[in-house]
N, C-alpha and C positions, 0 to 999 in steps of 0.2 A: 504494500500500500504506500504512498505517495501522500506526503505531508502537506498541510497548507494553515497558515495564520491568516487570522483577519486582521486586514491595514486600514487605517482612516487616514486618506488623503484631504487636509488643511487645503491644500486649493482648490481640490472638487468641491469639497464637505461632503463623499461617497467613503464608501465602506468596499473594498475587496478581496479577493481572495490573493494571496502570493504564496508561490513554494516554500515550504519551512525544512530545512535539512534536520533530520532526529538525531542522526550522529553521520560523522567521517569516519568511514573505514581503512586501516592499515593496508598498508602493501602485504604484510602476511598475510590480514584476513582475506583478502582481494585473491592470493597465491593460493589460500588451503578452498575457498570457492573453486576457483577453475581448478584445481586437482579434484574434483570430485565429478567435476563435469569431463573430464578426459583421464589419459592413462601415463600423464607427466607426473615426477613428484614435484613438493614442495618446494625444493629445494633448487631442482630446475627451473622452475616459474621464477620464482626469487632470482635468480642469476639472470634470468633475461629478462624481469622485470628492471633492475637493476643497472642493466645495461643501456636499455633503451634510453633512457634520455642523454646519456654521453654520446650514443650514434645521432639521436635527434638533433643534438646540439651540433659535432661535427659536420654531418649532411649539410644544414642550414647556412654553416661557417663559410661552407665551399659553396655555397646560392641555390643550392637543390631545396625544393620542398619535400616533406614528406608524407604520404598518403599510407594509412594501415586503414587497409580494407575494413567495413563494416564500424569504423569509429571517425575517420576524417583526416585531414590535410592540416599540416601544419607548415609554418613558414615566416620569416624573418620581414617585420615590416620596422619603420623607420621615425623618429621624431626629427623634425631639423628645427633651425632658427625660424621667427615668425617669419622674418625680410630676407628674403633671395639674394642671388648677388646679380651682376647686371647682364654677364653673358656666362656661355658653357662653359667657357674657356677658364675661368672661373671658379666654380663647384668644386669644392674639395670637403668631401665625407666626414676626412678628422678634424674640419674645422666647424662644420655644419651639422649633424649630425649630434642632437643631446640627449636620442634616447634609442635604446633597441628593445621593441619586444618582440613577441612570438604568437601571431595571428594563428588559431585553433580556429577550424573552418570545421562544422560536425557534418559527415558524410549523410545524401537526401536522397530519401528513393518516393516514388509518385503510388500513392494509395487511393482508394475511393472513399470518399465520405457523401454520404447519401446522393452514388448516382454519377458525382461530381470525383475528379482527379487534381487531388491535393498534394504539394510536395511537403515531406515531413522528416526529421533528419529520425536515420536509423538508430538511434540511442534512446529515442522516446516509443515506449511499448505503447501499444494500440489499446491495449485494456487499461488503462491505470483506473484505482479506485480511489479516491479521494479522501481522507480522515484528518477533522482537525488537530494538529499538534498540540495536544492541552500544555500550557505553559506550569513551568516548575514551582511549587509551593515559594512564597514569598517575593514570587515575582510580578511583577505588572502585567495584568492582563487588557484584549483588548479596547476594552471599557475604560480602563483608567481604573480601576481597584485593582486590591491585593488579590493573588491565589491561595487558597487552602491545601490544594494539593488535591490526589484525589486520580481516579483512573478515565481513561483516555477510551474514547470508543471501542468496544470489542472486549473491553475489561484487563487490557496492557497497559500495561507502563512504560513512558516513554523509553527505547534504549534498544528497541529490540530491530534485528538486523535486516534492514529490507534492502533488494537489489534497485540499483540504478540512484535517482536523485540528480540537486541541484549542486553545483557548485555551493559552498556559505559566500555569502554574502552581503552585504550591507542592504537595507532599505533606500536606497539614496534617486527612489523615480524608477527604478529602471524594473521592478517585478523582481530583485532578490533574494536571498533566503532568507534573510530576519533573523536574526537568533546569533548565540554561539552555539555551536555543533558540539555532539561530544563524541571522542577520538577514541578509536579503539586500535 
């Protein structure tokens, strides 16, 4: 099941739903999941899990993007100075350039939604069920009161491990996670 918090947006004055992450899961836990869904160990997963981002980073260095089927493209995009300079001849990277990040592109396959062919990136499952994340005893809830605490739909407590999710993330406009996560 798939988390969600209610947000009240100050410039609407609306109320919505946004993704609420329950916890982040370790690279172990992530390694002893797919060892149960194939015939790798632990142990293996961990070494190439481990490894991958040192190739990701290399590949990038040398201007390659990288594509891992079934999860998406990645690749090196650029911050420079607001003001340009006047010709080509000009541009120089180590003088221009004050920021490098790493553009995560999520890989999109075409489904139907009543009828209709919609593109939807393959990391989002087609059934997700929705349950609100009850907020932790003595925390702010979305009213503006305290929490007592107290069990979460289905008769769980928040903590328990479901696949997929959001990134954590701040509430800052853009629909992200709300919360600190808890790390397993």
């Amino acid at each position: 099941m798939a988390n969600y918090r209610k947000r009240y947006s100050e410039m609407t004055g609306k109320w919505t739903p946004v993704a609420a992450v329950n916890k982040t899961l370790s690279t172990r836990k992530i390694a002893e999941r797919i060892e149960k869904e194939s015939t790798v160990s632990v142990a293996d997963i961990m070494a190439v899990l481990y490894a991958l981002p040192h190739v990701l980073r290399d590949e990038m260095a040398n201007g390659n993007a990288v594509k891992l089927d079934g999860i998406g493209s990645f690749a090196l995009t650029v911050q420079c100075h607001k003001t340009g300079v006047d010709s080509a001849e000009k541009v120089d990277p180590y003088k221009q350039i004050t920021n490098i990040k790493v553009q995560f592109r999520p890989e999109k396959e075409t489904i139907l939604v009543a009828g209709e062919k919609k593109m939807q990136t393959t990391l989002v499952a087609n059934d997700i069920t929705w349950v609100e994340l009850q907020e932790k005893k003595g925390t702010k809830n979305a009213e503006g009161g305290t929490n007592t605490g107290g069990e979460t739909p289905g008769g769980e407590t928040p903590g328990g491990e479901t696949p997929g999710g959001e990134e954590p993330g701040g509430n800052g406009g853009n629909g992200g996670g709300g919360g600190t996560p808890q790390t397993e």
